[in-house]
N, C-alpha and C positions, 0 to 999 in steps of 0.2 A: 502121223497117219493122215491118209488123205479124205476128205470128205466124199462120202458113199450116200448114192442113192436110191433107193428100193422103188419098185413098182412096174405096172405096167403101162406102155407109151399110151393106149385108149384110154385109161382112165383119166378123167378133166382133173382131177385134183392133183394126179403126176403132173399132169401137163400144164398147172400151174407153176409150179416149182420149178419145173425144166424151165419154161420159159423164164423166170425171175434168176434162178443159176445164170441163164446165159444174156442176159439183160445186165447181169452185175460182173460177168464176167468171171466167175467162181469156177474154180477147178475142181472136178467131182472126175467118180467112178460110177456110173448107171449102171445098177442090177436089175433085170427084170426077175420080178413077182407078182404070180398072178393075184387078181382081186378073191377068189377064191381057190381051195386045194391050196392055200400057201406050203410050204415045204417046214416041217418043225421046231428048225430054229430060225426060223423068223420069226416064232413068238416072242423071242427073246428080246428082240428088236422094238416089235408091236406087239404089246401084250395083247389086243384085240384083234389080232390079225389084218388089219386096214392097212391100206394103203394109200398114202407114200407115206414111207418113213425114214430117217437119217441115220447115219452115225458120225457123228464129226468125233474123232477121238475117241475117247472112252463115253462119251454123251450119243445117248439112243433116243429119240424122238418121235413121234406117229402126230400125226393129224396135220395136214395142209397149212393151217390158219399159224397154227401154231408154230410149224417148221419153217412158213414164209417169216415170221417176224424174228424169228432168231435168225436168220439167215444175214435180215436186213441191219442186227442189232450188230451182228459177230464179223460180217464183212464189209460191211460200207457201201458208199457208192451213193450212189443217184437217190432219194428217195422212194419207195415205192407207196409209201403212207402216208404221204402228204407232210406238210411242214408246218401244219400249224396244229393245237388240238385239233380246232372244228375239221379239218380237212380230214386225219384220224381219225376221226368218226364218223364220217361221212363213206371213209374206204373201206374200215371195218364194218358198217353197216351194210353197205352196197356188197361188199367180199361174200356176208352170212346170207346176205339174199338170195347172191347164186348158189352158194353150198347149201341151204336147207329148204329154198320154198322154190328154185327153181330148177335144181338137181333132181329131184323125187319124179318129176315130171320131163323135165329134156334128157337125162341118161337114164335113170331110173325106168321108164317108164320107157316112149318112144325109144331110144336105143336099147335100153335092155332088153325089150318085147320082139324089136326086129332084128338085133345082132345076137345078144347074148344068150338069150333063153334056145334060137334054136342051135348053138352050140352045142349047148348041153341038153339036146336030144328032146327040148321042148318044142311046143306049136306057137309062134306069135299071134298074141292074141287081140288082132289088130283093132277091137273095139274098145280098148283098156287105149291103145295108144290114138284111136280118133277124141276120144273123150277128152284126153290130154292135152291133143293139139286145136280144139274147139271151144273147152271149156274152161281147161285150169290154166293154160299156156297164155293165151289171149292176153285176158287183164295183167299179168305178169309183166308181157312185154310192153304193155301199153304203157306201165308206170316207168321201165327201165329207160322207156323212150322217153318220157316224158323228163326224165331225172337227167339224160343228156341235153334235152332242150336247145337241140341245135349244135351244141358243142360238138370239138371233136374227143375229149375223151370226158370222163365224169368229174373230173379236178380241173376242166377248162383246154388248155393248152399242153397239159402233165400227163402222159399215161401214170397209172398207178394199179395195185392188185385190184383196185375194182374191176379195171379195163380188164383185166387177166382175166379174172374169177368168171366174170359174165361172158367172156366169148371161149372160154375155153367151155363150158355148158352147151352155148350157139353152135359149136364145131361138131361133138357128138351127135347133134340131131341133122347137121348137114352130111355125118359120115352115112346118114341111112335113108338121105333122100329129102330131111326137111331143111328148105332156105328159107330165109326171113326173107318174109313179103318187104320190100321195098319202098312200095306204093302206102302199106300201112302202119310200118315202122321203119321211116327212113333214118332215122340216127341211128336205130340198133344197126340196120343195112351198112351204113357207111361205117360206124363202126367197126361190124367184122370184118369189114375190107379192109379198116386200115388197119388194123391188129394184125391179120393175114399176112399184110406186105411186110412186117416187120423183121429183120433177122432171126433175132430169136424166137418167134414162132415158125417163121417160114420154111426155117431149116429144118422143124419135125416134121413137117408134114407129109411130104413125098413116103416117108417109110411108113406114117398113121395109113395113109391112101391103101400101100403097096397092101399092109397087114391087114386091112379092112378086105380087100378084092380079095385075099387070100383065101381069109378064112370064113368069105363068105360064097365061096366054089367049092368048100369042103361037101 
């Protein structure tokens, strides 16, 4: 059975995994599932209803972090973890920083307040997402930039899930209008440029774009 994968293309945390699939060169089937209203047997899949989640075989899996390192363990390839501990831990640390201190705030927040909420028949409520981009955002990025220190990726010369994890966050808030200042965080800037160019991200973008302009003329 072929390796399946669940989610929808806007969410950073699919779009972490798509890009890692296609970086390793993994054969999959892509199911879209929305972030919310999942359909009932997808619980079965994800017992929390989150998304992305796998099934390679008879094994079901839910959470990003978790389905990136099986992926890395079960197929091969290139590293995406680094090659030493320290390096390990430096990816996995860097990975939780964009999934919990700077997700809440770059999708969370900014994109869900101007994409998502009015979706679903809500008002954005653009002072939750100035606050974000002023106050919680800032020293965030200031550390992110500082942790590249000129490099081109956070492992030196290596991309790895950190590079993923962090611009796939940076991508959401440029789907709705926010680019990183250049002038005041030139590594994260060049960064997303050079993650941008990459194949395996490159390739989702145009239909992220297409989906975004869609259903945001709804």
């Amino acid at each position: 059975m072929s390796l399946t994968l669940y989610g929808a293309i806007l969410s950073p945390f699919v779009r972490k995994i798509r890009i890692q699939l296609a970086e390793q060169a993994i054969n999959h089937e892509h199911i879209i599932v929305p972030p919310f209203n999942q359909p009932a047997w997808y619980f079965d899949i994800s017992p929390l209803g989150r998304i992305p989640a796998i099934q390679d075989g008879d094994l079901k899996l839910a959470d990003s972090a978790i389905i990136g390192q099986y992926l890395q363990d079960t197929y091969g390839g290139t590293s995406l973890f680094g090659e030493s501990p320290t390096e390990a831990a430096r990816v996995r640390w860097l990975e939780k920083y964009a999934d919990y201190e700077l997700a809440p705030y770059a999708t969370f927040t900014v994109f869900g307040q101007r994409f998502l909420k009015p979706l679903k028949g809500g008002q954005c409520e653009e002072q939750a997402v100035q606050k974000a981009l002023t106050e919680h955002l800032p020293p965030m990025l200031d550390y992110l930039n500082a942790q590249l220190n000129g490099k081109a990726f956070f492992l030196g010369d290596r991309m790895s899930m950190a590079d993923i994890a962090v611009t796939s966050q940076l991508i959401n808030m440029a789907h709705v209008g926010e680019l990183i200042d250049e002038d005041r965080w030139p590594c994260l800037s060049s960064l997303l440029a050079r993650m941008t160019a990459r194949s395996s991200l490159s390739a989702l973008l145009p239909a992220e774009h297409q989906l975004v302009a869609k259903m945001s003329n709804r």
